[in-house]
N, C-alpha and C positions, 0 to 999 in steps of 0.2 A: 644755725638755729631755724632755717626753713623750714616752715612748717610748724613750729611752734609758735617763737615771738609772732606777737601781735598777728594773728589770721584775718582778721578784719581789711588789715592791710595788705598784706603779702600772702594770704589764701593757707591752704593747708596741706598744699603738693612739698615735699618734704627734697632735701637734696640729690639723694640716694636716685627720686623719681624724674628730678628735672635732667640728670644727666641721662638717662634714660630716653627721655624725650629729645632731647639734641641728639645724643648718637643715633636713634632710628631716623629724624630728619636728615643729619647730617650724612650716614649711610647709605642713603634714597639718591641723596644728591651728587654720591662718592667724593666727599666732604670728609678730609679726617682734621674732628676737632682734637684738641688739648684743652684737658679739665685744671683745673688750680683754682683752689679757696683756702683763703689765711685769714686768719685775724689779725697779720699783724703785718705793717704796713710794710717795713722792711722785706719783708720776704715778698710781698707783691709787687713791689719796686723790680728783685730780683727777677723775677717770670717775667714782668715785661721785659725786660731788660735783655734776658733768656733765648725770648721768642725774635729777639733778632738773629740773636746769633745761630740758632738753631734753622732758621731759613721760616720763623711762620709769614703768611702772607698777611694776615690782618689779625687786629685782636677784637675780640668782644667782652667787654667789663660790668660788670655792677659792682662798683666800688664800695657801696655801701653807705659809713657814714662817712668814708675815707673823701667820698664825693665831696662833701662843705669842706671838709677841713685841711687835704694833702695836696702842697707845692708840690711833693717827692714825686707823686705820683702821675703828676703832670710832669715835670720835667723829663723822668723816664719816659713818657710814651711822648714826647715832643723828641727829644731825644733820638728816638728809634725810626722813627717817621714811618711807621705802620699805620695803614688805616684803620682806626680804632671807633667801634662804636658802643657809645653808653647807652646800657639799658638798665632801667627801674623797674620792679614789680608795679609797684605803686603810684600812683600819680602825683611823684612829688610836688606839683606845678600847685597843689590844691591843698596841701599838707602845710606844717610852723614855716614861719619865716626863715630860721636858720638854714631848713632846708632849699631856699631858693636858688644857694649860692654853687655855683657847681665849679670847682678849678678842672677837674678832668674834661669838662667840655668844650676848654677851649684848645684840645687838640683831637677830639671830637670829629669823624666826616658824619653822624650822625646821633643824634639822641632819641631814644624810645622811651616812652613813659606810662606807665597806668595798663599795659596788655598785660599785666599777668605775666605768668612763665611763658605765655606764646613771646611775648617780645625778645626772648633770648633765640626762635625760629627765625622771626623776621627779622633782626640781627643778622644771621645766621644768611637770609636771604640777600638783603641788602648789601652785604658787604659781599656775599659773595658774586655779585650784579657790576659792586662798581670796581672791583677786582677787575672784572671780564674787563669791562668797558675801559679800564686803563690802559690795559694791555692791548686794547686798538687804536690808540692814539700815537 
């Protein structure tokens, strides 16, 4: 529903265009991401879950409202021990209370919040920074 619900909050860049925008960052970078969006929690459980066994190096999530409400979703990427980073369109920091609670953050190497679809680049940069930087340790 990018790009419809509520644009006030999440803007009016629609899905179709923010994968659009990752893959020409991502290709600049020679970065090959993996796309995945469900409704439903189950089957995000599974992608992460996926993304080990398939060899991804890190995951980048907006979980959504899955954010306040899913153990699964954190156990999965606790689980996998991929560096994962949560990004928000929105500034949830500033949004209802409900929203403060985030379970997937705390296996989190990083959270972004309030940039827009650019947060899903800088995501995109981040991890792939401390990717590098792991791998010289």
């Amino acid at each position: 529903m990018l790009g419809i619900r509520e644009p006030t909050h999440y803007g009016k860049t629609d899905y179709a265009e923010l994968v659009r925008v990752i893959e020409r960052y991502c290709r600049a970078r020679e970065i090959e991401p993996v796309f995945f969006q469900s409704n439903h929690e189950g089957a995000l459980v599974d992608k992460i879950q996926e993304a080990y066994f398939e060899g991804a190096d890190g995951i980048v999530i907006n979980p959504g409202a899955y954010t306040h409400t899913s153990i699964a979703l954190l156990d999965a990427a606790k689980s996998v021990s991929l560096p994962l980073v949560e990004v928000h369109i929105s500034k949830v920091e500033e949004r209802e209370d409900f929203r403060q609670v985030s379970y997937i953050r705390a296996a989190a190497v990083k959270t972004i919040t309030g940039h827009g679809i650019n947060g899903y680049t800088e995501a995109v940069e981040f991890l792939a920074s401390y990717i590098k930087d792991g791998e010289k340790k």
